[in-house]
N, C-alpha and C positions, 0 to 999 in steps of 0.2 A: 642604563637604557630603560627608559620607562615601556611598562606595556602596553597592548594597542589597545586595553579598553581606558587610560587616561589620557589618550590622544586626540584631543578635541578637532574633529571634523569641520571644516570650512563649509559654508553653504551659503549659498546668494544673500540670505539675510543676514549672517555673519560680515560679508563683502557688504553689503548695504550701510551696517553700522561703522565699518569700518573705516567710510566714507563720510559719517556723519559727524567719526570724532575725529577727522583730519588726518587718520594713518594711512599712507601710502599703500597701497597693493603690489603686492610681486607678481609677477607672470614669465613663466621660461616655458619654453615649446619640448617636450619629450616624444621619444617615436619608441621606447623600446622597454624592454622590461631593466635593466641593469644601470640605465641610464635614469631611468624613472625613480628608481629607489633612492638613486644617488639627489637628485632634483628634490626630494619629496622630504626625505631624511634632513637635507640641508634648511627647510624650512617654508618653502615655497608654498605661497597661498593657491595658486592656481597655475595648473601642467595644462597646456594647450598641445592636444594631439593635433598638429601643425596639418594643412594640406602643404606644408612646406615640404615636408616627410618626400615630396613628389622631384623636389632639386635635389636636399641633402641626402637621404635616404636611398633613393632610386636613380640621379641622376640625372631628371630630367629638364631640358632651359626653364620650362614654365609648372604652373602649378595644376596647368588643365589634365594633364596622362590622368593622374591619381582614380583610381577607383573606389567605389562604397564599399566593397570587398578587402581591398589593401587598408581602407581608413578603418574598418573594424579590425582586420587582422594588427594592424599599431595600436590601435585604442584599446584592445584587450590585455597587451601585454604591459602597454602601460597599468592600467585596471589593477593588474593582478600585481603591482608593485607598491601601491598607493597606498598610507595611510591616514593622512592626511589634509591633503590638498583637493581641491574641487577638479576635477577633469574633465577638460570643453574640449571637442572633439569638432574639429570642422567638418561642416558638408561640402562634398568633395564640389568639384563643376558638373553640371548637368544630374546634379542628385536634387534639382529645388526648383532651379529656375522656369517662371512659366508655365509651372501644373502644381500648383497646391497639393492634389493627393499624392503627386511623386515625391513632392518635398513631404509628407507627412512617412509614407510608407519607408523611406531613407532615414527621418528622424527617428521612428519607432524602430528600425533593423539595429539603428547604433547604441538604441540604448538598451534593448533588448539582448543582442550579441555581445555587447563589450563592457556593460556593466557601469558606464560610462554617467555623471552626472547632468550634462546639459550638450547642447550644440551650440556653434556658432553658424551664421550666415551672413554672405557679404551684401550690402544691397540696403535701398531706404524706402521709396514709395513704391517703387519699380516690382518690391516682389514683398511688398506687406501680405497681400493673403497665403501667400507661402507662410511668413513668419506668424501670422494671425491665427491657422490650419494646424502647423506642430504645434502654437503655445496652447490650443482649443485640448489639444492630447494631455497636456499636463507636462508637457516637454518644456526645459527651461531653454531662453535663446539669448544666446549673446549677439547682438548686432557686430559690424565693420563697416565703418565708412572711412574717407576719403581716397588714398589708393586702395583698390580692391584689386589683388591680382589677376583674380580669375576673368577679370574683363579687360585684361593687356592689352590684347588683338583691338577692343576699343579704344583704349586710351591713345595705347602704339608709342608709350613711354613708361618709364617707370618712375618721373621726375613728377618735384612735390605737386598734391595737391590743392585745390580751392584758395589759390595765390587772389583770383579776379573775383569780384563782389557775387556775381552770378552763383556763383559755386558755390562760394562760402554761404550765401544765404541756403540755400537749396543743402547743404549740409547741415546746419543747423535746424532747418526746420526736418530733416530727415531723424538727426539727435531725436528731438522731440518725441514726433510721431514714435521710435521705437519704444520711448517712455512710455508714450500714450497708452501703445497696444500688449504692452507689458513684458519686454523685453528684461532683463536682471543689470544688466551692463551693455557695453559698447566699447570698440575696439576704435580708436585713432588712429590712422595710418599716413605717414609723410604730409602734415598739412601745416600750417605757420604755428609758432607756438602762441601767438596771441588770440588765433580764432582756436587752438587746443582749449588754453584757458575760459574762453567765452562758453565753449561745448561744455565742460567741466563743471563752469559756475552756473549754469543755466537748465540743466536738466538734476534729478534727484538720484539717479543711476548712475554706478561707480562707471568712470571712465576712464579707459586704458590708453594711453598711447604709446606707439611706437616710430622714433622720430616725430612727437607731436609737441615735445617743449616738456618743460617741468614741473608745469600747473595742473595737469591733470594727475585725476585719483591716483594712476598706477601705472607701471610700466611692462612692456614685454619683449623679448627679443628672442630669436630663434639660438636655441641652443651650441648648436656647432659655428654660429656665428661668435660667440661670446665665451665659447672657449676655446677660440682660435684655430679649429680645425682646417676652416675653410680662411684660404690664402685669398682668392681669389676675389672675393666681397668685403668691400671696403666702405658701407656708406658712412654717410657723415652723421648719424643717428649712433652708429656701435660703437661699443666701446669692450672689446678684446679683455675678459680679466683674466684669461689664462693663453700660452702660446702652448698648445694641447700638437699641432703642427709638428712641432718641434722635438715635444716630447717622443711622441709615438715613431716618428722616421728616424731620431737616435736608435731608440730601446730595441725596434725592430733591425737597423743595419749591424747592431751589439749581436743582436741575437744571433743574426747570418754569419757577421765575423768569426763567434765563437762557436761555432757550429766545421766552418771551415779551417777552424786552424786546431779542432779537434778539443777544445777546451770546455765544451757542455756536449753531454753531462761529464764532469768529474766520476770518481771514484764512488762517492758521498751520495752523489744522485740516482744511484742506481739501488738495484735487492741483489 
């Protein structure tokens, strides 16, 4: 077990180069302290404290509930598990959109409270002085474009994006501008893998996809999707490498079993 001061810390400019010499980025979404270690320890370049946290963690259909409250109380506990990885922490809905100094005072609460290394924000022209405001702070921003949850109720689907030239242009030059205004990276989200690629090779900032094809910088998938927690999400982006489902409703119905047929604790288990 090596110790934490020869544990070389990931940082945008780290993720930059590592873009430069053609190596792939990892990306997994953590919400919790135990889970985080585990994510962190295994090697992972970069832990997104998910507003996903708002389905799998909480429960909720969409990812609008979540609060800046709940997103720092996940993001700290992640924080305090990390020692390696860089930690992007979404801004929740309605912590940015449409007033720069809300979106500034929400980026400074999360890195301030949680100890946290950058944010994410979803959005391209539509809320650049929001992204322009927290980077003015020294706050690092990773962009998202093409499905951006937190505008469902817009879309009113969850199905791929920027299929029709309109869009795709209008996303590429969105790519751009986040470069422009000096964004570290950019988040891909369900869009064709050949305008992934086009994003990829066309801006200088490592880019992530999720369901975006396999030409871009690097990939990310939410956690309890990918080790198979959740039965119930099935898209055609996941890829399941553990059935975690499966394990846990055994070892838990074991545990009931032997509980009722009086066989835990043993003799041995006890003082």
């Amino acid at each position: 077990m090596s110790t934490h001061s020869e544990i070389k810390r990931i940082t945008t400019h780290i993720l930059q180069e590592m873009k430069l010499r053609g190596e792939k980025i990892s990306m997994l979404t953590a919400y919790d302290f135990s889970m985080a270690r585990l994510v962190d320890g295994a090697g992972m370049d970069i832990i997104l404290v998910g507003d996903s946290a708002s389905n799998v963690m909480a429960g909720h259909e969409t990812t609008l509930p979540i609060t800046l409250d709940q997103m720092i109380y996940h993001a700290s506990s992640v924080v305090r598990a990390v020692r390696r990885a860089l930690v992007v922490v979404d801004l929740p809905f309605g912590s940015y959109q449409g007033n720069s100094s809300e979106a500034l005072r929400s980026a400074i609460r999360i890195m301030k409270e949680s100890g946290a290394h950058a944010v994410k924000m979803e959005g391209g022209s539509e809320i650049k002085e929001s992204i322009t405001r927290v980077l003015s702070a020294g706050v690092p921003v990773m962009g998202h474009l093409g499905l951006t949850p937190q505008s469902i109720y817009k879309f009113g689907t969850y199905a791929v994006r920027a299929r029709e030239e309109a869009e795709a242009q209008k996303l590429m030059a969105d790519a751009q501008l986040l470069e422009d205004i000096g964004c570290f990276g950019v988040v891909l989200e369900k869009i064709p893998a050949t305008l992934g690629k086009q994003v990829a090779e066309s801006v200088r900032i490592p880019v992530i996809g999720i369901g975006a094809g396999p030409h871009v910088d690097g990939q990310v998938l939410v956690l309890h999707d990918m080790l198979g927690i959740n039965k119930e999400f099935s898209p055609k982006f996941l890829r399941r490498y553990a059935d975690l489902y499966t394990s846990i409703t055994d070892a838990v119905s074991h545990y009931v079993r032997d509980i009722k047929n009086r066989e835990f604790p043993n003799e041995k288990e006890g003082y």
